[in-house]
RODRENTI-896112 format. One line per field, with one value per residue: residue number from 1; residue in one letter; y, z, x of N, C-alpha, C in turn. Coordinates in pm, whole numbers. Each point is the difference from the previous one (the first is absolute). Layout:
# residues N
num = [NUM; ...] .
residu = [A; ...] .
n.y = [Y; ...] .
n.z = [Z; ...] .
n.x = [X; ...] .
ca.y = [Y; ...] .
ca.z = [Z; ...] .
ca.x = [X; ...] .
c.y = [Y; ...] .
c.z = [Z; ...] .
c.x = [X; ...] .
***
This chain:
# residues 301
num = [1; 2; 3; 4; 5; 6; 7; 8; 9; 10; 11; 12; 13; 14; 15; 16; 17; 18; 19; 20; 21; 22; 23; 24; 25; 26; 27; 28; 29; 30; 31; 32; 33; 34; 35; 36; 37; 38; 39; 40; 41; 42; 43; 44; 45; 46; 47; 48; 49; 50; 51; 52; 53; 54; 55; 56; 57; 58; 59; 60; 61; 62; 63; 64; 65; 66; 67; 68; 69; 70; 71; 72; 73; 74; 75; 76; 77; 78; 79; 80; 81; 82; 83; 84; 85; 86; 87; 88; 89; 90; 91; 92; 93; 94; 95; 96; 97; 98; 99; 100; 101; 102; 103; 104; 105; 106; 107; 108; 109; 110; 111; 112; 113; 114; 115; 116; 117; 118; 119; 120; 121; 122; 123; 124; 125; 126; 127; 128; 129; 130; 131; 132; 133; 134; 135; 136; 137; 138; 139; 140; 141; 142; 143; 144; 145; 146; 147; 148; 149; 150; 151; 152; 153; 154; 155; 156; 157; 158; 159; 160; 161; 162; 163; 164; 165; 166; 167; 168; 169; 170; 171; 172; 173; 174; 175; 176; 177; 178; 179; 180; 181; 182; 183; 184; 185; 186; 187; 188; 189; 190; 191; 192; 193; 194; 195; 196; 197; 198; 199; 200; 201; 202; 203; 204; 205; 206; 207; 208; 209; 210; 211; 212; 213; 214; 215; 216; 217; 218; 219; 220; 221; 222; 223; 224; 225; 226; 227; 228; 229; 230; 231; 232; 233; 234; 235; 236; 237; 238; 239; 240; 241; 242; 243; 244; 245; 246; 247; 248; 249; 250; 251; 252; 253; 254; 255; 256; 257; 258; 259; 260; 261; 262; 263; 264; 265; 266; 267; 268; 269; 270; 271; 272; 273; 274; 275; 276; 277; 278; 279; 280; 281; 282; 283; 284; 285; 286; 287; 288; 289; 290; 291; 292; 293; 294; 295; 296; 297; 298; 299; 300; 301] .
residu = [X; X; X; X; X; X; X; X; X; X; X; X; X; X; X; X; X; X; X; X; X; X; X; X; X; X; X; X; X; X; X; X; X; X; X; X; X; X; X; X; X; X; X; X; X; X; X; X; X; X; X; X; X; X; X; X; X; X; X; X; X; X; X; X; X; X; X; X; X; X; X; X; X; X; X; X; X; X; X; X; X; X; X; X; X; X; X; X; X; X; X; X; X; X; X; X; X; X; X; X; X; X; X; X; X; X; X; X; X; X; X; X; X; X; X; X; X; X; X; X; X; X; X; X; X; X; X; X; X; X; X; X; X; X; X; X; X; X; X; X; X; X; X; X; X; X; X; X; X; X; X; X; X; X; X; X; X; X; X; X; X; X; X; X; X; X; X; X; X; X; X; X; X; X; X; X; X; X; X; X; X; X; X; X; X; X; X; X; X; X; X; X; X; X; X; X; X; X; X; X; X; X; X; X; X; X; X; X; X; X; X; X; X; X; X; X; X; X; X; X; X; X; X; X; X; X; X; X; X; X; X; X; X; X; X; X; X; X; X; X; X; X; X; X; X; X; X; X; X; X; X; X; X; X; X; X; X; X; X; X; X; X; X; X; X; X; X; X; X; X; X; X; X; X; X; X; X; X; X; X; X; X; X; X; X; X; X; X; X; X; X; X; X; X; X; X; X; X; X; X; X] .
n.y = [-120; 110; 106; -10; 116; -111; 73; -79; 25; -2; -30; -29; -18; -18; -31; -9; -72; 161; 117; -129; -97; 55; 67; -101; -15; 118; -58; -77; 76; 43; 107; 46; -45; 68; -16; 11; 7; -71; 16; -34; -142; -61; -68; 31; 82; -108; -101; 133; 69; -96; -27; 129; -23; 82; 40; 12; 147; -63; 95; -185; 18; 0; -147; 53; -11; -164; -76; 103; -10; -126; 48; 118; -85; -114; 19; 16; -58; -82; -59; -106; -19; -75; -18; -59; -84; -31; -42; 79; -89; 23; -138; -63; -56; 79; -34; -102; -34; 9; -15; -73; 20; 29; 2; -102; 34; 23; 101; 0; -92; 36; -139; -43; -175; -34; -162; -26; -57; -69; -29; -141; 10; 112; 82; -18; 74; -129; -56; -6; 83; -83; -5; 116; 56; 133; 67; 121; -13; 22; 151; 86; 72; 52; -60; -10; -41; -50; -54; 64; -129; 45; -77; -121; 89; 159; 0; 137; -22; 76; -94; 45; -92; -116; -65; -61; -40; -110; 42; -110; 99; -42; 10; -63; 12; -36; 114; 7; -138; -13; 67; -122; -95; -7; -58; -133; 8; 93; -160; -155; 43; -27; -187; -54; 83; -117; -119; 35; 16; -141; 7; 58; -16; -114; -19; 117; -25; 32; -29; -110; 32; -51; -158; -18; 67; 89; 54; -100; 102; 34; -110; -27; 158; -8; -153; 49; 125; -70; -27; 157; -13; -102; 13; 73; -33; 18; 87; -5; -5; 63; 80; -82; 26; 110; 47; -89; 16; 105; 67; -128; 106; -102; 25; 97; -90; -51; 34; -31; -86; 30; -20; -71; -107; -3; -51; -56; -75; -10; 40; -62; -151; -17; 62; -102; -146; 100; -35; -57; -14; 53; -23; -149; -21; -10; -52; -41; 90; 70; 91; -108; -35; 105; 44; -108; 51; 111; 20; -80; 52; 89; 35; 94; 19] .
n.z = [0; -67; 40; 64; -6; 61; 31; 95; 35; 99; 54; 172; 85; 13; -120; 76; 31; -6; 48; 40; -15; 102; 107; 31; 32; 90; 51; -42; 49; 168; -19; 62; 107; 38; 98; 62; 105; 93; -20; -52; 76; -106; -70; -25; 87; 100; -8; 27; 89; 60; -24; 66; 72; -4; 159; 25; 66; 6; 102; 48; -126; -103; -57; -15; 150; 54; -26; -1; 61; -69; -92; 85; 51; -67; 48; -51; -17; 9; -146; 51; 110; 78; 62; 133; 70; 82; 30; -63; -114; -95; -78; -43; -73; 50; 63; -32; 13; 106; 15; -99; 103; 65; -47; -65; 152; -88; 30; -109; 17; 50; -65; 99; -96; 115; -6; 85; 40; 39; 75; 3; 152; -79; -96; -101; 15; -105; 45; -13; -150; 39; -133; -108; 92; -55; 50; 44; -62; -146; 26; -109; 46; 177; -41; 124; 28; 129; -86; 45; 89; 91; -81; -63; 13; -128; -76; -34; -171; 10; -84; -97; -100; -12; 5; -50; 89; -78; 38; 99; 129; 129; 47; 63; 76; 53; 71; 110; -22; 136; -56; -96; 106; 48; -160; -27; 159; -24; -170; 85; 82; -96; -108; 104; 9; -65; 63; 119; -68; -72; 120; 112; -136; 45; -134; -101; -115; -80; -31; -92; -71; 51; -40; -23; -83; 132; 29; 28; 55; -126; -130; 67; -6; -154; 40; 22; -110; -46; 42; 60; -152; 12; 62; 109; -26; -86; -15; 100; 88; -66; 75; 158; 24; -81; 125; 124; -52; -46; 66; 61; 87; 12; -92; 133; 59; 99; -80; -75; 31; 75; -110; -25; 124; 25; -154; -82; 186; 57; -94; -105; 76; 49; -116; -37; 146; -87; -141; 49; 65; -134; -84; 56; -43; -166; 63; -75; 121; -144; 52; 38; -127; -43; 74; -115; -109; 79; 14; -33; -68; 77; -84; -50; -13] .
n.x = [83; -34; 81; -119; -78; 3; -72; 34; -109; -1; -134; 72; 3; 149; 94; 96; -135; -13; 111; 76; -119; -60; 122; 39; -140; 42; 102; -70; -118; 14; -19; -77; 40; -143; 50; -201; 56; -116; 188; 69; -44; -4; 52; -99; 14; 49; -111; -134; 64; -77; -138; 53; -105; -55; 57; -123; -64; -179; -55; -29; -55; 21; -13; -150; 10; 98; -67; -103; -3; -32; -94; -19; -15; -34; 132; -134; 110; -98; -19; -54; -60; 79; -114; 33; -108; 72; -174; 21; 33; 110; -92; 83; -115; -55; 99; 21; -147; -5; 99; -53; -97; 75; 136; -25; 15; -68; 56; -69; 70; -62; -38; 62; -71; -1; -12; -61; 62; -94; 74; -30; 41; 80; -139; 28; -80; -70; -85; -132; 10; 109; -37; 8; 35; -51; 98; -25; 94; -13; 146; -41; 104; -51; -18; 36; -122; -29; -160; -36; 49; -119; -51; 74; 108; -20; 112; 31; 23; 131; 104; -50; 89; -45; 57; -16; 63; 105; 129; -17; -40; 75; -64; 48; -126; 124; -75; -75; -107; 86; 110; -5; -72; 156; 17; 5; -8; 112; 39; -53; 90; 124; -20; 2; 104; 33; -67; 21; 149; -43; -27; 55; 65; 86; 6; 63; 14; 121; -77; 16; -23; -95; 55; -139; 33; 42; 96; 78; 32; -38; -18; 172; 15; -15; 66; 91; -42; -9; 116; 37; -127; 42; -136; 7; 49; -91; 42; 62; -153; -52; 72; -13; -78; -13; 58; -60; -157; -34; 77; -53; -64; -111; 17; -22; -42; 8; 155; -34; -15; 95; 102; -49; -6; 138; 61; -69; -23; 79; 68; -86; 31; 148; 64; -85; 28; 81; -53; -70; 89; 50; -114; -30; 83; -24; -142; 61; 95; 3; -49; -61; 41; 24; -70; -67; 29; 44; -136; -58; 119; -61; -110; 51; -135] .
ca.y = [120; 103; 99; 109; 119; 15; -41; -92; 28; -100; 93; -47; -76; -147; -88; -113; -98; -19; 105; -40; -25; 136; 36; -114; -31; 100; 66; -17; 108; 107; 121; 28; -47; 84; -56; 73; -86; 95; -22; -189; 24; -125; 8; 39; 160; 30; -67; 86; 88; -123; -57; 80; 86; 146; 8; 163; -69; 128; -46; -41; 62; -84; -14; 131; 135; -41; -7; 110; 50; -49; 78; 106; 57; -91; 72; -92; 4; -142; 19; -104; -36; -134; -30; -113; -28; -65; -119; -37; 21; 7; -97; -29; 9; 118; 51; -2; 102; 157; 1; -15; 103; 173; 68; -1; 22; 172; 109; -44; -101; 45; -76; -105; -40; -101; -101; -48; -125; 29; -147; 3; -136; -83; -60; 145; 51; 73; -40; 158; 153; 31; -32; 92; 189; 88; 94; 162; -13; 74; 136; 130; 104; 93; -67; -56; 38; -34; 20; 54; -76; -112; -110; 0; 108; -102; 12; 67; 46; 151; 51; -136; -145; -152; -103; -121; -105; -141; -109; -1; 44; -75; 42; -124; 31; -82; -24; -94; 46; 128; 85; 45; 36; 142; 105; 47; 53; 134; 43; 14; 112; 163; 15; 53; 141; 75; 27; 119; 128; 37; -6; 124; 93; 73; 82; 20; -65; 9; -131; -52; 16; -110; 3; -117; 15; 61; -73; -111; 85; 30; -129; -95; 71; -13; -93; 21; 31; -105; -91; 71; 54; -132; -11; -44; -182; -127; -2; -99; -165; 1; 18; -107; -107; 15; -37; -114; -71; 77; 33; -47; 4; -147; -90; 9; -106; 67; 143; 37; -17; 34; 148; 67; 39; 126; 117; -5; -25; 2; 137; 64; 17; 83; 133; 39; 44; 150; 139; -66; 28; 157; 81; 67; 89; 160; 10; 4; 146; 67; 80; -114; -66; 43; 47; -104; -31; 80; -106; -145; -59; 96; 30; 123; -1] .
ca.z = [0; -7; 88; -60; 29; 96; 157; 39; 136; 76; 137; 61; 166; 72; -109; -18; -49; -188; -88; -61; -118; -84; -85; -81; -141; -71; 25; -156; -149; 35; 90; 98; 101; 160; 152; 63; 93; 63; 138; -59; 136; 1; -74; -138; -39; -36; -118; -148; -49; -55; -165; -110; -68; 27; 93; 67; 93; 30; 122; -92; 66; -101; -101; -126; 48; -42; -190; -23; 90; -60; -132; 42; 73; -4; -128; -146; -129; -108; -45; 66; 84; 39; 106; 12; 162; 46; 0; -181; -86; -142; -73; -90; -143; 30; -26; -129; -89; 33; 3; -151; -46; 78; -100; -122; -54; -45; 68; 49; 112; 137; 122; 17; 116; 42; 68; 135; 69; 101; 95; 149; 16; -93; -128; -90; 19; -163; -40; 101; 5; 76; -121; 0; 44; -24; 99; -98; 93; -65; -51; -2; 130; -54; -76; 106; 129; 6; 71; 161; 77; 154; -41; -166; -80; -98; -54; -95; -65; -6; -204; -95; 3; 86; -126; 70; -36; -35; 124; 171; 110; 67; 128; 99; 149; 116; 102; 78; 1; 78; -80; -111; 35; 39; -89; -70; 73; -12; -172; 42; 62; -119; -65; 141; 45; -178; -25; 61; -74; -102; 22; 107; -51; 133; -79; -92; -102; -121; -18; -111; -71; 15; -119; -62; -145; 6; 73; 116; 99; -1; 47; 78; 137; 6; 12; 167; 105; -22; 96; 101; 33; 84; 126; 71; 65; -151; -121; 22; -67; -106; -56; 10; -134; -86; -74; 22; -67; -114; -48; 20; 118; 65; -131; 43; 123; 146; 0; -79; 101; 102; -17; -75; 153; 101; -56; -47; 11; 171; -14; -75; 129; 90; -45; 69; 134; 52; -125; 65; 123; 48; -9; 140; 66; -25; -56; -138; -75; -42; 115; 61; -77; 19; 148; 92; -18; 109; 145; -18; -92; -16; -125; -42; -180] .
ca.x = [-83; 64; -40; -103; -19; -152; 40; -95; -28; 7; -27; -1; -23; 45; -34; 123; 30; -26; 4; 142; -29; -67; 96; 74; -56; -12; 136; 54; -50; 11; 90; -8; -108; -3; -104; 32; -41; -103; 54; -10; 97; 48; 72; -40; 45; 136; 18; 42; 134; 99; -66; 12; -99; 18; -146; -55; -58; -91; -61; -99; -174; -67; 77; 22; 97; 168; 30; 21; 118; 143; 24; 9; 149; 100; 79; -3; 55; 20; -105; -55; -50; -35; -75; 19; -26; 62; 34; 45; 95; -32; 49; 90; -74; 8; 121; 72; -49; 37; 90; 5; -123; -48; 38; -76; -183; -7; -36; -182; -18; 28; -39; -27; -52; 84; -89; 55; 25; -3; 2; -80; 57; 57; -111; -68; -123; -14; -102; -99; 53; 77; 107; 121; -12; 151; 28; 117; 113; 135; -54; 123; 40; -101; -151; -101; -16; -91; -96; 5; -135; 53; -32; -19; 32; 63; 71; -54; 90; -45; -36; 79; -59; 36; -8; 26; 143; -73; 2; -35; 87; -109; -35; 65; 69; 58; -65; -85; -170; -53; 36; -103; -111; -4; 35; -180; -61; 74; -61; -111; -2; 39; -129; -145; 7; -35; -178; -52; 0; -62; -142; -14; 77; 72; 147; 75; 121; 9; -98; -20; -170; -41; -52; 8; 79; 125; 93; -8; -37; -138; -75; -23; -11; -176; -58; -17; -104; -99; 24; -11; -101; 1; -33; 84; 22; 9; 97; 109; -17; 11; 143; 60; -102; 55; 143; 38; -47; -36; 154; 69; 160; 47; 183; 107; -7; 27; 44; -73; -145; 41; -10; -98; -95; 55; -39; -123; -112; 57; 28; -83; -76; -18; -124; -151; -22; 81; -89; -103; 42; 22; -97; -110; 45; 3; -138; -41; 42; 152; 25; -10; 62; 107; -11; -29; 130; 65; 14; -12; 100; 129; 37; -38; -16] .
c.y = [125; 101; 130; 122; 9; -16; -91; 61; -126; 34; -109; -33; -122; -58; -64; -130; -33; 101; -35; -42; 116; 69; -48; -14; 156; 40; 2; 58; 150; 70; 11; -60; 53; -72; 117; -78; 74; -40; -169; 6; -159; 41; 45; 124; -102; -104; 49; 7; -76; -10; 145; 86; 151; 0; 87; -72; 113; -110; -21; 90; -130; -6; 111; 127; 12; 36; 142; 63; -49; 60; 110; -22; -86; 69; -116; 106; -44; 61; -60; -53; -126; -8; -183; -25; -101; -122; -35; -33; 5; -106; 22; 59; 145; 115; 9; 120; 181; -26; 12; 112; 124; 112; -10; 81; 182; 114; -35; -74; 24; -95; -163; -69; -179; -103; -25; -162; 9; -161; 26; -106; -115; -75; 83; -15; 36; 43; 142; 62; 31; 0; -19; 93; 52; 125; 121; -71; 54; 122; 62; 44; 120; -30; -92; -2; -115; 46; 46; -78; -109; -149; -7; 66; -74; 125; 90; 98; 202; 16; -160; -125; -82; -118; -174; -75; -126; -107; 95; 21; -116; 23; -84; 54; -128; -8; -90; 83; 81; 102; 85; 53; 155; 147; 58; 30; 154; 66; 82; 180; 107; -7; 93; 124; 73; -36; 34; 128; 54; 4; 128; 110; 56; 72; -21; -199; -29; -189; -19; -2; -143; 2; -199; -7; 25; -87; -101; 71; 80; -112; -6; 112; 8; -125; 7; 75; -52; -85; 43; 5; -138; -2; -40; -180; -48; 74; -101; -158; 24; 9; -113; -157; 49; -52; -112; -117; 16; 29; -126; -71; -140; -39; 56; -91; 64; 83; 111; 81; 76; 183; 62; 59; 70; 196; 8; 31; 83; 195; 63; 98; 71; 152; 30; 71; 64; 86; -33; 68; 161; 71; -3; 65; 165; 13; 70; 134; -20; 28; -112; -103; 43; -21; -223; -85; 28; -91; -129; -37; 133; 48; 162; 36; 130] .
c.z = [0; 130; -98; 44; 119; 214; 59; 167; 68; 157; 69; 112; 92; -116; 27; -97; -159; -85; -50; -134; -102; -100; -115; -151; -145; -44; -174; -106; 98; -39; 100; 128; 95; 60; 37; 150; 112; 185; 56; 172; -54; -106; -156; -74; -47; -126; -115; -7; -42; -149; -75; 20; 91; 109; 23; 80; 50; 42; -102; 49; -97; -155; -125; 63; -64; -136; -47; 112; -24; -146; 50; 75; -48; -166; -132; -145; -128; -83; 45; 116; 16; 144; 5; 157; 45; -10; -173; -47; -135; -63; -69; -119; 69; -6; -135; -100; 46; -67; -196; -54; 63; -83; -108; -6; -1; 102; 47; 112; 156; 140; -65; 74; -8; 29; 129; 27; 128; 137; 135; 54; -69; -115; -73; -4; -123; 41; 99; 21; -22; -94; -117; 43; -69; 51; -99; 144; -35; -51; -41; 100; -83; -56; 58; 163; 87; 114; 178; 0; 116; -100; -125; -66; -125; -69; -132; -73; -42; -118; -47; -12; 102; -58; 180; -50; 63; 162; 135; 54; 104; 165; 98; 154; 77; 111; 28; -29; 122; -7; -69; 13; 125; -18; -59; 75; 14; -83; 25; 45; -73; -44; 19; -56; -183; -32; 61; -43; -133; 24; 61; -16; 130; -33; -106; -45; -111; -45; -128; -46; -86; -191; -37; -120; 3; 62; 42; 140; 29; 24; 141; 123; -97; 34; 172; 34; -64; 139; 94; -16; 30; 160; 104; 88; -90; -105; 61; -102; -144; -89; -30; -105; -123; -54; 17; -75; -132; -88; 18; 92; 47; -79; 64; 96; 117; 60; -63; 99; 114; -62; -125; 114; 39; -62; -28; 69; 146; -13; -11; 105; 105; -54; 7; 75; 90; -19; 140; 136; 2; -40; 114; 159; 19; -58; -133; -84; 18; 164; 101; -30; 55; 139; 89; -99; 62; 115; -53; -66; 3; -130; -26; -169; 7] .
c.x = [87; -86; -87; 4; -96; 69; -126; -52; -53; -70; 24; -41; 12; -47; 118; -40; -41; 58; 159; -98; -67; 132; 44; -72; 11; 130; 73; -35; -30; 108; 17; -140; -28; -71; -59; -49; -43; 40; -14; 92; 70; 138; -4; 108; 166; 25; -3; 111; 154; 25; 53; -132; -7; -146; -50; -83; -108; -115; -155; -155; -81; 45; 55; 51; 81; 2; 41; 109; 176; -18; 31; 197; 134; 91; 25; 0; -52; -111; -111; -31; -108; -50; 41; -28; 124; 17; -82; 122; -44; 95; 116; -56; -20; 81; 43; -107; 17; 150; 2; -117; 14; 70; -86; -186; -53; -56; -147; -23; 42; -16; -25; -83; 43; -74; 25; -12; -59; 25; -39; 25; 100; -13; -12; -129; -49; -135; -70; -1; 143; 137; -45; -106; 147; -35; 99; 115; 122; -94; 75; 20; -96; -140; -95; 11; -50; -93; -32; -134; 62; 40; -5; 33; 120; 63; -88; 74; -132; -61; 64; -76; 30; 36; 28; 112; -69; 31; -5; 97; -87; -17; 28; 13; -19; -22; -104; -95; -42; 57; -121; -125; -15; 32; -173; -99; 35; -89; -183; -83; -41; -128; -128; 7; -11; -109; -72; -19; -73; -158; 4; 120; 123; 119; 3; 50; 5; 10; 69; -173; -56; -58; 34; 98; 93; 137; -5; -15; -137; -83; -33; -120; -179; -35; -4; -113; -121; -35; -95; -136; -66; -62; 159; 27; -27; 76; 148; -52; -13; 126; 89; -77; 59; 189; 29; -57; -17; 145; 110; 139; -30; 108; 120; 34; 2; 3; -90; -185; 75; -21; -171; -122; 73; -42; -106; -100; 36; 44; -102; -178; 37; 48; -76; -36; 93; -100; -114; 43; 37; -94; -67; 103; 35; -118; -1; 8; 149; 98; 42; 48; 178; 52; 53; 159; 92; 5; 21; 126; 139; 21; -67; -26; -58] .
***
């Protein structure tokens, strides 16, 4: 692989046990690599610096803070910008194509979009939904942003085209299902607090604009609020009937069933019953709403 014009970002937090591979997979078609890490107390900061890669460091609020907060401060040079989570890497067949396609492609093109891999328990996960999703993960410097939202936020080019490249980056975290499941109880939270918001207006955000036709980003945020106009407690079952039976996720086996209920059916629900739990607590006004996030979760919107 030859070295491209692009820097790779990288956000962290106690990733020791995945960001030697995160580096590693990029090190052959970067320029340049920034960590930015959100005061890691394990070993992460020094393995970057090991690997060569360049650290910063800013106090986490929420994912699309960082993001934009690493376009705003991190000294990039490159024509290009690469978004990459920790516990991601980017294939071989991947590589090699940034590496033979990024010089070659015309001013017009301002973005990339990428397939994700996604494993669970150690499975690739084809089947319920869950493959191929593609994601904007490559940008011009300058030509994108992303989205300001507690939850789900995505990656949005200013001007220009998009075009899609042909192979997978893949998502692999190594942690434990109670890990996981206490990550998605946090996820759970934000959710709460962005459909809350689209009902009782508690703030400002510059949203991606919902469109069956449009983007893979649009799709996916008009099929979501499809979702949302779903009675509360049965859109999970439905959700979960759909990918697991309908889409298929039983061809994943086990693993498979572990993660299509965890996500599918177990997240999906207890969103819910946050969305369920902070409205009657903030009887069903804006004012109260706000007021029972404060108390109940320590959160200010």
């Amino acid at each position: 692989m030859e070295t491209q014009d692009i820097s790779v970002i990288i956000l962290t937090f106690n990733e020791e046990i995945h960001i030697e591979r995160c580096i590693k997979s990029v090190q052959a078609f970067a320029k340049h690599i920034f960590i930015v890490d959100s005061y890691s107390t394990d070993s992460t900061v020094e393995l970057a610096k090991s690997l060569g890669a360049q650290v910063y460091q800013n106090k986490w609020t929420n994912h699309a803070i960082q993001v934009n907060w690493a376009l705003d401060n991190l000294p990039i040079e490159t024509k290009w910008v690469f978004r990459l989570d920790a516990d991601e890497f980017v294939t071989n067949e991947l590589g090699n194509e940034i590496s033979e396609r990024m010089s070659l492609l015309p001013e017009s093109v301002t973005g990339l979009y990428l397939t994700r891999r996604v494993f669970f328990m150690g499975r690739w996960i084809r089947h319920g939904c869950y493959y191929p999703i593609s994601f904007l993960r490559i940008w011009r410097h300058g030509h994108g942003r992303c989205e300001e939202r507690w939850m789900d936020e995505h990656m949005k080019l200013t001007d220009g085209d998009a075009i899609k490249f042909e192979f997978d980056f893949v998502d692999d975290n190594k942690r434990s299902l109670g890990w996981w499941t206490e990550k998605h109880n946090g996820y759970a939270t934000r959710e709460a607090i962005e459909t809350l918001n689209l009902q009782y207006n508690l703030f400002t955000s510059d949203a991606v604009e919902p469109d069956f036709f449009g983007t893979g980003e649009q799709r996916k945020r008009w099929l979501k609020n499809l979702y949302l106009s779903i009675p509360l407690f049965l859109r999970p079952v439905i959700y979960f009937c759909y990918r697991y039976f309908l889409k298929r996720g039983f061809l994943d086996g086990r693993e498979g069933l572990v993660c299509h209920f965890l996500q599918g059916f177990w997240y999906r629900f207890l969103v819910d019953a946050k969305i369920y739990e902070i409205r009657r607590a903030g009887r069903f006004t804006p004012i109260g709403i706000k007021a029972a996030l404060h108390e109940i979760y320590s959160i200010k919107v």
